[in-house]
N, C-alpha and C positions, 0 to 999 in steps of 0.2 A: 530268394528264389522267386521267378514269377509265378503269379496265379494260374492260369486256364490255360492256353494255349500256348504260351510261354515256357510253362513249367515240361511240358513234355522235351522241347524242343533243350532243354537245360539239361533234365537226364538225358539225354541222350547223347549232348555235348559231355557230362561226366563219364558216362558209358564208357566211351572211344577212350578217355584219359585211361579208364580202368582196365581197358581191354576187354571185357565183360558185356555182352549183350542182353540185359535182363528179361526173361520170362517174364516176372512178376516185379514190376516195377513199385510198387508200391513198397517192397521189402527196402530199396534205393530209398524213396522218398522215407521212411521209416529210420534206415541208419541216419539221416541229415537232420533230423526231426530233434533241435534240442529242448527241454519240458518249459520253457519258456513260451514257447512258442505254442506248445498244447492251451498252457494256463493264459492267454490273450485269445486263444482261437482261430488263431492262424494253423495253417499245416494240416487240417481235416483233409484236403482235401488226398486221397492216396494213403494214407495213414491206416494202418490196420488196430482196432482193437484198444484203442485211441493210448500208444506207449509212443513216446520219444525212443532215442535209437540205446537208453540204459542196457534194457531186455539182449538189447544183440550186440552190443559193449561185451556184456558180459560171456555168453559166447565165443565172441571173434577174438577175443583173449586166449580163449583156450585150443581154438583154433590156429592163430599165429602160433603159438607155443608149441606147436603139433609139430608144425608145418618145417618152425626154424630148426627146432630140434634133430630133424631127419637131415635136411641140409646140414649142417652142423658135423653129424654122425658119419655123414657120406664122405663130408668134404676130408674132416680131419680125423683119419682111421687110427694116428698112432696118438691120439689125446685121453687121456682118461678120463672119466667122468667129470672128476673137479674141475678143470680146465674148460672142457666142455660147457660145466655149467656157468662160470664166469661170460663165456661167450655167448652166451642163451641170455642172461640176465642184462648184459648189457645191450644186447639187439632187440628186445621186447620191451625196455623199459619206455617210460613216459616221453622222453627225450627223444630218442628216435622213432619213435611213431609221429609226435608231432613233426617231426625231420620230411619223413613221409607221406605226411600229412602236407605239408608247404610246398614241397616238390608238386603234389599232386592238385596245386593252388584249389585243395578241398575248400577252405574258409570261403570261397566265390561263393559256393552252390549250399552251405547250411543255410537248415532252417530255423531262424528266430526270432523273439519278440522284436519292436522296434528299440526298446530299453537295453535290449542286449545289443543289439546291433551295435544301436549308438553309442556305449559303452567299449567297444571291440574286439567283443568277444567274438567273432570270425579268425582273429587269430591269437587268442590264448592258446596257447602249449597244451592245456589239461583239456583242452576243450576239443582243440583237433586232437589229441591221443585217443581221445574218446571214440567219436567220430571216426577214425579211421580204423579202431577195433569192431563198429559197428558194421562200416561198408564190407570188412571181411568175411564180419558173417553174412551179411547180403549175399555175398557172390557162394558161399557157401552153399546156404540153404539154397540158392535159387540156381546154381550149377553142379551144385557136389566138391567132393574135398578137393578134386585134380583141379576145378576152374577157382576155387579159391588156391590151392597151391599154384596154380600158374601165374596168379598176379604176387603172391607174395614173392616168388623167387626175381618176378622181375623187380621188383621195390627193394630186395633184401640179399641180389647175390652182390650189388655193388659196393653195400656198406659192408657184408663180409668179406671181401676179396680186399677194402681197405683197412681191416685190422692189420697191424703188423702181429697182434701175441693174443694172448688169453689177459681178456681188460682187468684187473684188479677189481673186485668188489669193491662199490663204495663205504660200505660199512666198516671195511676193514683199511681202506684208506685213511677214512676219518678218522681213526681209531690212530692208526700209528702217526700221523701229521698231530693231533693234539698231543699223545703221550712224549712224542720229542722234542714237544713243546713245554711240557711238564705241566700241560692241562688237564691230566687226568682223563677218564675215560668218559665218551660223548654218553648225554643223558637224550631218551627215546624216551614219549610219552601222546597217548593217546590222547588227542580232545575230541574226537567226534567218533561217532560211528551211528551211521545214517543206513535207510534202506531194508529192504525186507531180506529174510535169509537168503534166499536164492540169489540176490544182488547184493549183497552188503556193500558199503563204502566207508573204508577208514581212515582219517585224519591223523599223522603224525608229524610232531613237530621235532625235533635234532637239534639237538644245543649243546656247547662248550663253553665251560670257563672262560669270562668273559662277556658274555652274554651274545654271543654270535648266534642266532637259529637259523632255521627254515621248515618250514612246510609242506608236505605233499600229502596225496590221497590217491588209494589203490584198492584194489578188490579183496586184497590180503593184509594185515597186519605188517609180515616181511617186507611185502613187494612196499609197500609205504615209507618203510624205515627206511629201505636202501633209497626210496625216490626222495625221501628227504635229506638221509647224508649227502647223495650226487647235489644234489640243488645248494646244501650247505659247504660243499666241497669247490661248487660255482662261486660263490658268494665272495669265498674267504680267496679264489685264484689258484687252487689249485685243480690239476686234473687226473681223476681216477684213471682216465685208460690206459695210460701206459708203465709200469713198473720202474721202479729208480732206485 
């Protein structure tokens, strides 16, 4: 993103993508802001409090959750919770925020180090997930729940109107694809957990018989597990969303 005079004319080009006119801009330069970029010294400028956009990661998490939930609730009156909840879990998860994230060619306008840059992390998957849990809460805090609910619906009635069903959990995918396989039941294990209580971040890896894993990290224990079977469910070619 550019520096001085640059940088305004950039949010404001994000702005219009987001539908969202910001009051306090700085909350925008805030979600963009990744800790890479703190720890080289880039991104002061606009920056409140001196936090990368973790603080409102975590947040706009709970806020898309809010948001999909009610959609969800509205749209499908004769679904019972459990149903419900597969479609919640699979529209919030890592995958489709970064989905969201691309659409909305976020990766342009982060802010960070040059090592990340050039590395390309503009568009890692966990990185715009992030990033786009952040700008939510932006529009949040800086319009209230209706102008954050009004951009989520527009990013998020077109991926619900193409579900055909209620997606399979990937944990219980992975589960029955190894077991008919006579791999036995997938092994979840923690290696990390980073961050202070109010943000935690935890690392879980997914593994099968055979040595097949994968990796993810989420704000929750669960929310990890499931983003590691999906990612190991990618891996291995198979696809959780549909029932078979």
């Amino acid at each position: 993103m550019p520096d001085d005079s640059g940088a305004a004319a950039t949010l404001t080009a994000l702005s219009r993508r987001l539908g969202h006119d910001f009051a306090a801009r700085t909350l925008l330069t805030e979600a963009l802001t990744h800790r890479s970029a703190l720890a080289s010294g880039r991104g002061r400028r606009g920056r409140r409090d001196g936090h990368g956009y973790e603080r409102l990661e975590f947040l706009g998490d709970r806020v898309l959750g809010l948001i999909v939930a009610d959609m969800l609730w509205r749209r499908f009156t004769d679904e019972p919770e459990g149903l419900l909840t597969r479609r919640l879990t699979h529209l919030v998860r890592r995958e489709t925020l970064a989905r969201v994230a691309e659409q909305l060619g976020l990766g342009d306008f982060l802010i960070l180090s040059p090592a990340e840059r050039a590395a390309g992390s503009a568009a890692n998957p966990a990185i715009l997930a992030d990033a786009c849990e952040a700008v939510i809460a932006a529009i949040y805090l800086d319009g209230g729940l209706e102008a954050a609910a009004g951009f989520v619906r527009r990013q998020w009635e077109p991926l619900i109107a193409e579900m055909s069903g209620p997606p399979r959990d990937p944990k219980t995918a992975l589960q029955e694809w190894a077991q008919a396989r006579g791999l036995g039941l997938p092994q979840y294990e923690v290696v990390a957990a980073r961050g202070p209580d109010h943000a935690r971040r935890f690392t879980v890896t997914a593994s099968i018989a055979g040595g097949a894993a994968a990796t993810a990290t989420a704000s929750a224990k669960r929310a990890a597990e499931a983003e590691a079977a999906a990612a190991l469910l990618t891996r291995i070619a198979v696809t959780p969303g549909k029932d078979r």
